[in-house]
C-alpha positions in Angstrom: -46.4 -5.7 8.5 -45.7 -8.8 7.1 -43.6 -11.7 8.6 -40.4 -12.1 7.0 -39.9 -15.6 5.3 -36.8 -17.6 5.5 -35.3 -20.2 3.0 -33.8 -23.6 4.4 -30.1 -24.0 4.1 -29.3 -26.7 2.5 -26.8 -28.5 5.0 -23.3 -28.8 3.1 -21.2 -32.3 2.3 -18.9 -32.5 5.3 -15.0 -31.7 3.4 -13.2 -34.9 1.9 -10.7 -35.4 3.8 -7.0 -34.9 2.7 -5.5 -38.0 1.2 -2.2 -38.0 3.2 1.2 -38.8 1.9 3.5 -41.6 3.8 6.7 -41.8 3.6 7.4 -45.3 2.2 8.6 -46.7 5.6 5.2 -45.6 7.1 2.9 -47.0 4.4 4.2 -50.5 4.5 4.3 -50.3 8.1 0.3 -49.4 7.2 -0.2 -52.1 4.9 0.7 -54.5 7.3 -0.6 -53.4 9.8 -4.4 -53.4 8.5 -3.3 -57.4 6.9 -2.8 -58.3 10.3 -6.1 -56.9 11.6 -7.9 -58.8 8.9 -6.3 -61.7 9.9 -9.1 -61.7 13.0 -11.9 -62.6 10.6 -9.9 -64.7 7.8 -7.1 -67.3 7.2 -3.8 -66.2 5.2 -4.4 -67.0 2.2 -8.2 -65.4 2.4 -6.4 -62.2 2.5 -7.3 -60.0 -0.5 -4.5 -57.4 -1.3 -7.3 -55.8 -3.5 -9.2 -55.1 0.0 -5.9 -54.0 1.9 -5.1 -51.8 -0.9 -8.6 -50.1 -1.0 -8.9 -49.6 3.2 -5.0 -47.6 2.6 -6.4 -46.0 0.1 -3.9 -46.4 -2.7 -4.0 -48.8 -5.8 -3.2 -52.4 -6.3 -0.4 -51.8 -7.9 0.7 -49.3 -5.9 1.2 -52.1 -2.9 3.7 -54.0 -4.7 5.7 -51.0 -4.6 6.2 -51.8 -1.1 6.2 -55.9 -1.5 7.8 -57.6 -3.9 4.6 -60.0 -4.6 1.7 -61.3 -2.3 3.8 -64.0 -1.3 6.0 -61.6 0.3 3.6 -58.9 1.5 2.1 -62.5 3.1 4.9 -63.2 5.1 4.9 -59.4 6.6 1.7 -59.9 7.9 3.0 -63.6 9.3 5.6 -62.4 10.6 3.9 -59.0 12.4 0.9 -61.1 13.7 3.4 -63.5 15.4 5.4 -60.3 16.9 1.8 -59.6 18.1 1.4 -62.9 19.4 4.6 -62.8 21.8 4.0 -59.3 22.9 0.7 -60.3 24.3 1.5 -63.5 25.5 5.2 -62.2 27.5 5.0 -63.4 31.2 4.8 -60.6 33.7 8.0 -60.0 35.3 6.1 -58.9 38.4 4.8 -62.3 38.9 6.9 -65.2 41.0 7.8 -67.8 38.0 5.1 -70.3 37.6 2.6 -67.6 38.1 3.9 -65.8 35.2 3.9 -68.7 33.6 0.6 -69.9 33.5 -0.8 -66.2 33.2 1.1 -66.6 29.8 -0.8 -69.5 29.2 -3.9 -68.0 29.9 -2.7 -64.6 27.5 -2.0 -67.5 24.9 -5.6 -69.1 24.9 -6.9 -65.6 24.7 -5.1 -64.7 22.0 -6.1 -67.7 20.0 -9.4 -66.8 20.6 -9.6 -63.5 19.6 -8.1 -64.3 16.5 -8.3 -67.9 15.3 -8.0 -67.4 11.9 -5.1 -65.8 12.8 -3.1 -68.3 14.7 -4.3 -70.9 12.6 -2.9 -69.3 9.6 0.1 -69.0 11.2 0.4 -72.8 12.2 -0.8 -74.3 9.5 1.4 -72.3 7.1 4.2 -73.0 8.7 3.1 -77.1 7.6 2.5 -76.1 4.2 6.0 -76.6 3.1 6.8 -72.8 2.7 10.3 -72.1 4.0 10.1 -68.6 5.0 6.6 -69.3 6.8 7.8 -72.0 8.6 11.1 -70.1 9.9 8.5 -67.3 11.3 6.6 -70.2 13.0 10.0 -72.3 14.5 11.2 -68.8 15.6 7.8 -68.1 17.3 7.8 -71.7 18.9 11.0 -71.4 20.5 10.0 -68.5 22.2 7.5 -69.4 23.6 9.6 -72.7 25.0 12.1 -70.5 25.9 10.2 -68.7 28.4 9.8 -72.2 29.7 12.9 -72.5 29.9 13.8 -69.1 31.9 11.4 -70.0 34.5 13.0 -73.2 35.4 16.1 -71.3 35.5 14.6 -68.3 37.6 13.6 -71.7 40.0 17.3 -72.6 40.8 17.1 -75.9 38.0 18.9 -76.1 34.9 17.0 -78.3 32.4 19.1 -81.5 30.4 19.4 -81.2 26.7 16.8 -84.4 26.9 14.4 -82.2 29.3 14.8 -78.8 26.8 13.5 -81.0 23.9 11.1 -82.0 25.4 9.7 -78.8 26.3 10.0 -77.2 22.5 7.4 -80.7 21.7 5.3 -79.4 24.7 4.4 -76.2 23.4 3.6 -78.1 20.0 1.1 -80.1 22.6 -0.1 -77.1 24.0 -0.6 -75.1 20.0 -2.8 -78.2 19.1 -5.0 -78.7 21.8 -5.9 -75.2 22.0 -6.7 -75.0 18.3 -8.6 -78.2 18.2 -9.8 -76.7 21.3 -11.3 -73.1 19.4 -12.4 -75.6 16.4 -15.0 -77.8 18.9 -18.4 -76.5 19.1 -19.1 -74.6 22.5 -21.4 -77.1 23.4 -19.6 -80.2 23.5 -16.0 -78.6 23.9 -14.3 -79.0 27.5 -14.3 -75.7 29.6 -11.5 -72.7 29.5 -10.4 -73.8 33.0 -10.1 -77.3 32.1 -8.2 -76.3 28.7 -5.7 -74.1 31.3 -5.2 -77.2 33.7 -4.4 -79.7 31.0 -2.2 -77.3 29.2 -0.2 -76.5 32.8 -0.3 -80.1 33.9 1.3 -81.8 30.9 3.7 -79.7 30.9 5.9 -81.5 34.0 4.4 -84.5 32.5 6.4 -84.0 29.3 9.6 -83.0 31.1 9.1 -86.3 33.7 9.4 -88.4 30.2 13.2 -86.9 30.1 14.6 -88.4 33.0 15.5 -85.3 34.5 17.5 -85.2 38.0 15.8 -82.4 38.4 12.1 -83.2 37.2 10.9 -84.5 40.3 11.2 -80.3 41.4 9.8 -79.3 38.4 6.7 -81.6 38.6 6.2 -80.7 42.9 6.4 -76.7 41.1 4.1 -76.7 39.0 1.5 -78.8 40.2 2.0 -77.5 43.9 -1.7 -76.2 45.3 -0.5 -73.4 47.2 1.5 -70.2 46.3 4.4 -71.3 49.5 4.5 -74.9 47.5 4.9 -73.4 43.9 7.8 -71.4 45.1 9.6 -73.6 47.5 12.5 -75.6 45.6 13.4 -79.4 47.3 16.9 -79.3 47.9 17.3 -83.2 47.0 15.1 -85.0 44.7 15.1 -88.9 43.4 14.9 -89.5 39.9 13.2 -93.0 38.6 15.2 -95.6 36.4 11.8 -96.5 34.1 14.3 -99.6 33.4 14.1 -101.7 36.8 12.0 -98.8 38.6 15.7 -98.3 40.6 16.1 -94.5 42.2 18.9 -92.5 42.6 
């Protein structure tokens, strides 16, 4: 009897998978998508449309089917990362006001750390000259201060025209110091915690530079140390005359 000899299979190729059709809506909505995740590791105009168009799988070409021209397909992927942006960055509702409020600002240096490329695309295109880049980045900024705004409001104070401009040059503050901030080495740069501080501190800072009647609130707010302080609203509060140093 002789023992039966058996030849190896050779293992087979796993299939190729199916190259599947989009419908046009759904392939843009690709495109941009994987521009926006690239936007992690590299500035705007780093972005290849030669590499976006290989990861989808299509041709070059076949892209600006779906943009007009890179410039355009550029400002999709602006304008979807900012989207991005304010999603992650939206106070919770859950939260009393300044709470919320500073857990935005804390979503907001995450974000900018996660992605710096990223936001610093987005804020230094918008200083490039570019029209269309900068409306993406004015409309993303006065979101962002809007909230500001709605939290005061949520607090029982209505904020001056003077005290509302203010606030839109705050969050410029806040945009700079936190990319300067990302741009420091570790080593020498000032802590998270300490980034978070000054960011919430300048804030009623800016606003006392308005004049408010209502600032002197604002300021006892949000620097208040205790969660009965940051919710309790003064019913009277003196505003300074920086003129002769009179109150009223």
């Amino acid at each position: 009897m002789t023992a039966s000899s058996t030849t190896p299979t050779a293992p087979t190729a796993p299939p190729t998978p199916k190259r599947v059709r989009l419908s046009p809506e759904a392939r843009r909505a690709q495109l941009i998508e994987l521009g926006v995740e690239m936007l992690a590791t590299r500035t705007l105009d780093e972005l290849s449309v030669e590499l976006i168009a290989a990861k989808a799988g299509i041709s070059r070409g076949l892209l600006f089917h779906y943009f007009a021209s890179k410039q355009d397909f550029h400002l999709e992927v602006a304008r979807a990362a900012a989207a991005e942006m304010i999603r992650r960055t939206e106070p919770d509702p859950t939260l009393p006001p300044v709470d919320a409020l500073r857990g935005a600002l804390d979503a907001f240096i995450s974000y900018v750390e996660e992605n710096p490329d990223n936001y610093t695309s987005l804020v230094r295109g918008a200083a490039s000259g570019d029209a269309d880049m900068r409306a993406i980045f004015d409309a993303t900024r006065s979101t962002m201060a809007q909230r500001i705004v709605d939290v005061v409001g949520e607090l029982g104070l209505q904020l001056s025209p003077r005290a509302d401009l203010a606030v839109h040059g705050w969050v410029a503050l806040a945009e700079e110091c936190v990319i300067r901030w990302i741009a420091t080495p570790a080593a020498t740069r000032i802590g998270r915690d300490q980034l978070l501080e000054l960011l919430t501190k300048t804030l009623p800072a800016v606003a006392l530079a308005a004049g408010d009647d209502e600032v002197g609130t604002l300021v006892a707010i949000l620097t208040a140390q205790t969660d009965d302080a940051a919710t309790t609203v003064p019913k009277t509060t003196k505003r300074a005359d920086n003129r002769d140093g009179r109150t009223s």
